[in-house]
C-alpha positions in Angstrom: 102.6 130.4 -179.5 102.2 134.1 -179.5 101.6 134.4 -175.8 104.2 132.0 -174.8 106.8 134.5 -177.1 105.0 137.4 -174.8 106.3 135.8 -172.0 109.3 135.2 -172.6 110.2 138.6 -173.6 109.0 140.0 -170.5 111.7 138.0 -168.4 114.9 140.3 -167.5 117.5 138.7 -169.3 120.6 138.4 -166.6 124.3 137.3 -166.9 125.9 135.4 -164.1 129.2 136.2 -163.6 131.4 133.8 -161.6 135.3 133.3 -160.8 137.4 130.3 -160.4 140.4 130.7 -157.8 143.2 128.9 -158.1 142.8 127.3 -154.7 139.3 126.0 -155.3 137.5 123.0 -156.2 136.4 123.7 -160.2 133.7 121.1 -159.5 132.5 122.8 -156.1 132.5 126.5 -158.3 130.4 124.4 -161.5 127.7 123.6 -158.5 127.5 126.9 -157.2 126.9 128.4 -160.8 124.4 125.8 -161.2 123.0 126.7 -157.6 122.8 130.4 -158.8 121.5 129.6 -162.3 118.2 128.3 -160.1 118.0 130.9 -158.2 118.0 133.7 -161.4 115.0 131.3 -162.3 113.3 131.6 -159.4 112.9 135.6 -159.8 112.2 134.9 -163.8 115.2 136.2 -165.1 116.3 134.6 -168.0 119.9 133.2 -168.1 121.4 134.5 -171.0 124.9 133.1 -170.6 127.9 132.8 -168.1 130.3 134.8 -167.6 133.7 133.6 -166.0 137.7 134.4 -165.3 140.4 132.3 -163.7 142.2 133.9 -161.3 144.9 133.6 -158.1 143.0 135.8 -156.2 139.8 138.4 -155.8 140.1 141.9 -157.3 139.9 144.1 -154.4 138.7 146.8 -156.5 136.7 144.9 -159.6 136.2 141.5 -158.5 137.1 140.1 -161.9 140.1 141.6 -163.5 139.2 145.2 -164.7 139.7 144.0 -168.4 137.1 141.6 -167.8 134.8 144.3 -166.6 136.0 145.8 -169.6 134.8 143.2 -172.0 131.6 142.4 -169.6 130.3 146.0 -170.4 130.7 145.4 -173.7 128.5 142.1 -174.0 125.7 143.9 -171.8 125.4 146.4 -174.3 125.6 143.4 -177.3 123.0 141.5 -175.8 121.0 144.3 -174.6 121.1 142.3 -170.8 118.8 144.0 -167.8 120.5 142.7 -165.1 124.4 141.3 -164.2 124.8 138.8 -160.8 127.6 137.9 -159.5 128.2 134.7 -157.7 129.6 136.3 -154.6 128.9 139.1 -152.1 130.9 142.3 -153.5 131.8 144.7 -151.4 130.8 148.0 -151.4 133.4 149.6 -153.5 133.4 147.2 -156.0 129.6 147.3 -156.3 130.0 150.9 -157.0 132.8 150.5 -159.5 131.3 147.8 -161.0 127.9 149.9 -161.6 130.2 152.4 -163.2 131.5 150.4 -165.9 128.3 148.5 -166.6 125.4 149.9 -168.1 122.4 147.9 -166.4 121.6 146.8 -162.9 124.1 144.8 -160.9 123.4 142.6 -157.9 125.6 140.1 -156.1 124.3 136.2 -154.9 123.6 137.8 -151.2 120.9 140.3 -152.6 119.4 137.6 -154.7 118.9 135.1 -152.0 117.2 138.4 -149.9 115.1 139.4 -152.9 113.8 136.0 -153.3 113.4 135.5 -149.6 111.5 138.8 -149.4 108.8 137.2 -152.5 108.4 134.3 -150.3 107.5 135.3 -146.7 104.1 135.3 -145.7 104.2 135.8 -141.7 104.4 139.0 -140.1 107.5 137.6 -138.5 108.8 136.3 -141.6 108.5 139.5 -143.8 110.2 141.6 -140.7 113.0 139.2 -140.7 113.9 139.5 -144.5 113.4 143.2 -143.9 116.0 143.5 -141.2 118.2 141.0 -143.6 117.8 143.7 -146.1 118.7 146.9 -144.4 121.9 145.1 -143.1 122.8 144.4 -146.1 122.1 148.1 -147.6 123.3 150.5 -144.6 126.8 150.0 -145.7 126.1 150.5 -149.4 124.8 153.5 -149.1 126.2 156.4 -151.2 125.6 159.7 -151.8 126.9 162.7 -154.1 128.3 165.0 -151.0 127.2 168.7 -151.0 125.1 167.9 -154.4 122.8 166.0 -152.0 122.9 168.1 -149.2 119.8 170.5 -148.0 119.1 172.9 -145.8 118.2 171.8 -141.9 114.6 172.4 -141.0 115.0 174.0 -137.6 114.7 177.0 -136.1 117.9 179.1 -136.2 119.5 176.8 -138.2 123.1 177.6 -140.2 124.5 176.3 -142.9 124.0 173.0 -145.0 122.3 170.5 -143.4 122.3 166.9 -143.0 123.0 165.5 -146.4 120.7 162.6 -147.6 123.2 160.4 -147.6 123.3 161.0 -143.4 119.8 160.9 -143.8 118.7 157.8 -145.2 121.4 156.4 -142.5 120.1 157.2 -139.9 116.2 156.5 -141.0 117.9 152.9 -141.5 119.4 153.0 -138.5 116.4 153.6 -136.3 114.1 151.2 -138.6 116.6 148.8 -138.0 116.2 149.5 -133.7 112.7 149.4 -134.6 112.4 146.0 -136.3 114.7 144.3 -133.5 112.0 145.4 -131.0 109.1 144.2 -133.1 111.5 140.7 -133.2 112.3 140.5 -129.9 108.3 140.8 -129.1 107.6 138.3 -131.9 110.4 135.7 -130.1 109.4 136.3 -126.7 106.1 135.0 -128.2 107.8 131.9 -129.5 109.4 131.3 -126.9 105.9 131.0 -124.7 104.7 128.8 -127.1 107.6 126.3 -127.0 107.8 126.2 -123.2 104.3 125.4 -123.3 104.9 122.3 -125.9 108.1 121.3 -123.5 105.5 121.6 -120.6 103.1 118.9 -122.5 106.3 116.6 -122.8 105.4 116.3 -126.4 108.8 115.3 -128.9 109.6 117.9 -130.7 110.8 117.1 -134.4 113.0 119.7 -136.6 112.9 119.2 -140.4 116.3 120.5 -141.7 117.9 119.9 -145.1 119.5 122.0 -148.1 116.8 124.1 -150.0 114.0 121.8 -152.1 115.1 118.5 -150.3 111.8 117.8 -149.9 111.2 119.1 -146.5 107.7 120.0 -146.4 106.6 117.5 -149.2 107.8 115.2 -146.0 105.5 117.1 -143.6 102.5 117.4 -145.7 102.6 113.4 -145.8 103.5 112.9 -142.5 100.7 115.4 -141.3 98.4 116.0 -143.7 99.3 119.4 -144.0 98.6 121.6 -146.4 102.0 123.2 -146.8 102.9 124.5 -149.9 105.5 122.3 -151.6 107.1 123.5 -155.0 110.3 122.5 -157.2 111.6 125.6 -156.4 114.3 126.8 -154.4 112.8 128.3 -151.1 109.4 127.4 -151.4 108.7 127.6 -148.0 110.4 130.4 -145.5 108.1 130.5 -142.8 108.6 127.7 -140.0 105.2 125.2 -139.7 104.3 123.3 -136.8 101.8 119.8 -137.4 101.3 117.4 -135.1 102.0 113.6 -135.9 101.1 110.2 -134.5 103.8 107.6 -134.3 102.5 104.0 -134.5 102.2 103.3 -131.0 99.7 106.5 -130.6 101.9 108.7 -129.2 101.6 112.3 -130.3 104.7 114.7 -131.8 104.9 117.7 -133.1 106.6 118.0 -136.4 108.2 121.8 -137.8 109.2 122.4 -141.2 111.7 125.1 -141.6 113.7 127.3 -144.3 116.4 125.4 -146.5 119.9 126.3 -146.2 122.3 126.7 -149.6 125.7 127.4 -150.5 127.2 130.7 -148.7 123.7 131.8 -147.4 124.0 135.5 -146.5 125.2 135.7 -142.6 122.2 138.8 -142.4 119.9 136.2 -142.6 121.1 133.6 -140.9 121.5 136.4 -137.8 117.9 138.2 -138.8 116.4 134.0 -138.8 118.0 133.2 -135.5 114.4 133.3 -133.4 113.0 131.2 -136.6 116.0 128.7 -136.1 116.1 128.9 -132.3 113.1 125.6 -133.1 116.0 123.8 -134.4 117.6 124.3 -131.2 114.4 123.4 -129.0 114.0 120.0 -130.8 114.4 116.4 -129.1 115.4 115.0 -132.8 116.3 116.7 -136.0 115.2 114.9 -139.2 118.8 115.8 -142.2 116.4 115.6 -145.1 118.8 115.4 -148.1 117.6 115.0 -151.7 119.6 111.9 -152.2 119.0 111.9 -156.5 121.0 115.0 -156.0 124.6 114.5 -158.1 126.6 117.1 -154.8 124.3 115.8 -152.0 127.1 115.6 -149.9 128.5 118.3 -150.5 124.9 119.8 -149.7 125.4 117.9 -146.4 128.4 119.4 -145.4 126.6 123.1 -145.7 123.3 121.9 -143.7 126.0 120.3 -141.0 128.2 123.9 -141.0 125.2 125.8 -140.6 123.5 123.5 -137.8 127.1 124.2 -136.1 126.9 127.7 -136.3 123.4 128.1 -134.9 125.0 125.8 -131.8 122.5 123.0 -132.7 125.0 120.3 -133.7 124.9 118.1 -130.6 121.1 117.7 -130.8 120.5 113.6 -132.2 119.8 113.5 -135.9 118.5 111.2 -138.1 119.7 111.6 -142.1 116.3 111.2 -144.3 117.5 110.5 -147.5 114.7 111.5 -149.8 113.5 110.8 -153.5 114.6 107.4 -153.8 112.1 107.1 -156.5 114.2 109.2 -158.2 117.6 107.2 -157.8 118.7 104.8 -161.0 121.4 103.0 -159.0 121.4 101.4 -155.1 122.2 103.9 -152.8 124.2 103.0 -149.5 123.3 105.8 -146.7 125.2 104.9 -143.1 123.2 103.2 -140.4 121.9 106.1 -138.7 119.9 107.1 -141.9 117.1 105.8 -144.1 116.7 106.0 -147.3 112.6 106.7 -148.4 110.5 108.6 -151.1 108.2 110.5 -148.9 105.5 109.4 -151.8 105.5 105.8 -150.5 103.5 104.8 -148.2 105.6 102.2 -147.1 108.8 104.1 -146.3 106.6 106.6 -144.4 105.6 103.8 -142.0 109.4 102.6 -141.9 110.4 106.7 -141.3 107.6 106.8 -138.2 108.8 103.1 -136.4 112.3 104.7 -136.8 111.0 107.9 -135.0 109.3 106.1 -132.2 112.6 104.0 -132.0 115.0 107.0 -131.7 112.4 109.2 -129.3 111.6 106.2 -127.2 115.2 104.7 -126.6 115.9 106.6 -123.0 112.4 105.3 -122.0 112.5 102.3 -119.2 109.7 100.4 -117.8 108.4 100.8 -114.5 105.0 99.5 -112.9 103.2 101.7 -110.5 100.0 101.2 -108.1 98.3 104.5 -107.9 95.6 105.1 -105.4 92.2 106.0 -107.0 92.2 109.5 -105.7 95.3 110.1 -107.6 93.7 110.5 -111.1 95.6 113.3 -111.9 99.5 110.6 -111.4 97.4 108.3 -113.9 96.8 111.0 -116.6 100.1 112.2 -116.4 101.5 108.7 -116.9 98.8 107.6 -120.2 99.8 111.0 -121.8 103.7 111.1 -121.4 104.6 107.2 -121.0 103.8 104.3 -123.3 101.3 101.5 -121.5 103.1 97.9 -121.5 99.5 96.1 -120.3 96.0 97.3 -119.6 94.9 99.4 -116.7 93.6 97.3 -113.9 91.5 97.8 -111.1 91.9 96.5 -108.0 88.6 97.0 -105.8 89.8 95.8 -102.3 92.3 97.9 -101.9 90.9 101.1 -104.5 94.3 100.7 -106.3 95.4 101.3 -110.2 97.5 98.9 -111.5 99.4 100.5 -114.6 102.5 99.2 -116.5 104.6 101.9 -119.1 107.5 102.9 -120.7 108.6 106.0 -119.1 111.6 108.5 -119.9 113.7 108.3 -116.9 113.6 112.4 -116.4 109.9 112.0 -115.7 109.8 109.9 -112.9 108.5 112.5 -110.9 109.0 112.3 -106.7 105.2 111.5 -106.2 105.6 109.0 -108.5 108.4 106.9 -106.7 106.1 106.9 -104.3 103.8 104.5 -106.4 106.4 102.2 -107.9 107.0 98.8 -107.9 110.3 97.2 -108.5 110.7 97.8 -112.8 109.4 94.4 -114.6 111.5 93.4 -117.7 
């Protein structure tokens, strides 16, 4: 008991503060609180309480009302709190007045979501991603006490103050921030190689998408065999996996988990992430995983399908996943291009993979070719990309293959038309 108590107190103990507009949905505000309550959990803050104001509009100044930063200050200092956050991105005035007023640290929901992001990436080009996020984020928040924080230039006939360290630590964070766009653009051009060398095998590419702890990689693991780390936590996995997967007629695809999207994700990392998403992007399918026990999953929707728009990846096909159905009390109705599964079930796993082969298969036609024996290399190409309809056969008098498959239309190369027969049905 004692060193649970211990634990406890060693947690930061954190208000939220949040604001209801006049204009908005309360129900949509309640979620994002919720959403934002998680995420204090997820760094081991302790919640202490919420703290909220109705309003027609945002303070351009205080946020809240300066009364209620008032009265805030004064429950800080009652209940001896470590750390405010507010559900919203303040600007950088009001983060300044705000800190003014309020004894203890104060962050805002964007500088959350990056501190948590920061704890969870693993890859170089992960952690130089939430860096860049970061110093976004912080090069207009900078401020400095004026001549106070001014010193003396270093050169050689120099007069005068010089740079103060306010200009300073702008422009370090300036040319850290040329620096890390390099390192990216070195890291995508990397990526980029390694996806036009999947596109060249003509292996499908799958894209797992969804809302943050849908149940993404928990669906890749089982799919795979993987051995991606899958928590109840919210961002458990930031850097994108690749597995490959067999679909029950043999066929091979490769299978990438990526990061979760939430409610008003910060646009620094969305921009920072772009290489990371550009998979999304690449991908002949995308699998919507949405956590349908969820009580807002559509509402959870609605963000992945605004996000998916914004990273110009919304006319790729899509197949809605609705996951923990062993979760659900009541029948749940999805629309016909979903399916409704708990990725712990065998059974709906094979349903999810003939649903796959279905939707990756449906531009293939079937052709029959006769390919001369010296033309092992057309034979290969058509066992690895196309799906066989009969058994290979041999035809000794005249040295010939005889080959039936299912073929996507686009790789009916010219050499090939050379070899075909009329198409059988």
């Amino acid at each position: 008991m004692e060193k649970k108590e211990l634990v406890q107190q060693s947690k930061e103990q954190a208000i939220l503060v949040g604001l209801y507009l006049q204009n908005e949905s309360k129900q949509k505000v309640d979620n994002s609180l919720a959403e934002l309550s998680q995420l204090a959990e997820t760094v081991d803050a302790n919640v202490q309480l919420i703290f909220l104001q109705q309003r027609q509009q945002i303070d351009s100044t205080w946020y809240l009302g300066k009364g209620k930063i008032e009265e805030l200050a004064v429950l800080v200092k009652e209940l001896a709190t470590d750390i405010v956050i507010f559900n919203a991105e303040l600007s950088p005035a009001q983060a300044r007045n705000i800190e003014q007023k309020i004894d203890c640290k104060v962050i805002d929901r964007t500088q959350l979501i990056l501190d948590i992001f920061a704890s969870r990436a693993r890859s170089r080009e992960g952690k130089i991603q939430v860096e860049l996020a970061q110093l976004n984020y912080l090069y207009p928040r900078l401020s400095g006490k004026g001549i106070s924080l001014s010193r003396l230039g270093g050169g050689i006939g120099t007069r005068g103050p010089g740079e103060t360290k306010l200009e300073t630590d702008r422009r370090h964070i300036r040319k850290k921030i040329t620096d890390i766009k390099q390192d990216l653009n070195e890291l995508v051009r990397h990526r980029d190689l390694y996806r036009k060398r999947r596109k060249k095998n003509e292996i499908p590419q799958v894209a797992l998408v969804g809302y943050t702890n849908a149940g993404k990689s928990t669906l890749l693991n089982q799919l795979t065999n993987a051995a991606v780390l899958a928590e109840d936590k919210l961002f458990a996995t930031l850097d994108p996996t690749s597995r490959k997967a067999l679909l029950p007629s043999g066929k091979e695809i490769i299978i990438t988990d990526t990061v979760g999207f939430i409610q008003d994700l910060p646009h620094s990392l969305i921009a920072a992430f772009r290489s990371t998403l550009e998979e999304v992007k690449e991908a002949d399918l995308i699998l919507h995983v949405v956590d349908a026990s969820h009580p807002f999953y559509f509402e959870q929707m609605e963000v992945v399908d605004q996000l998916l728009a914004e990273i110009n990846a919304h006319s790729i096909p899509r197949l809605q996943v609705f996951n923990k159905a062993d979760l659900l009390n009541n029948p749940f109705y999805c629309h016909e291009s979903g399916i409704v599964i708990s990725a712990f079930k065998q059974t709906d796993l094979a349903e999810l993979l003939q649903v796959l082969e279905r939707r990756l298969t449906k531009h293939l036609q079937t052709y029959q070719f006769r390919i001369p024996a010296h033309r092992g290399d057309l034979l290969s190409y058509i066992q690895n990309r196309g799906k066989l309809t009969a058994e290979l056969q041999w035809n000794e008098d005249e040295e010939i293959y005889e080959i039936g498959a299912e073929l996507d239309s686009a790789m009916l190369t010219t050499e090939l038309k050379n070899y075909l027969v009329n198409p059988f049905h």
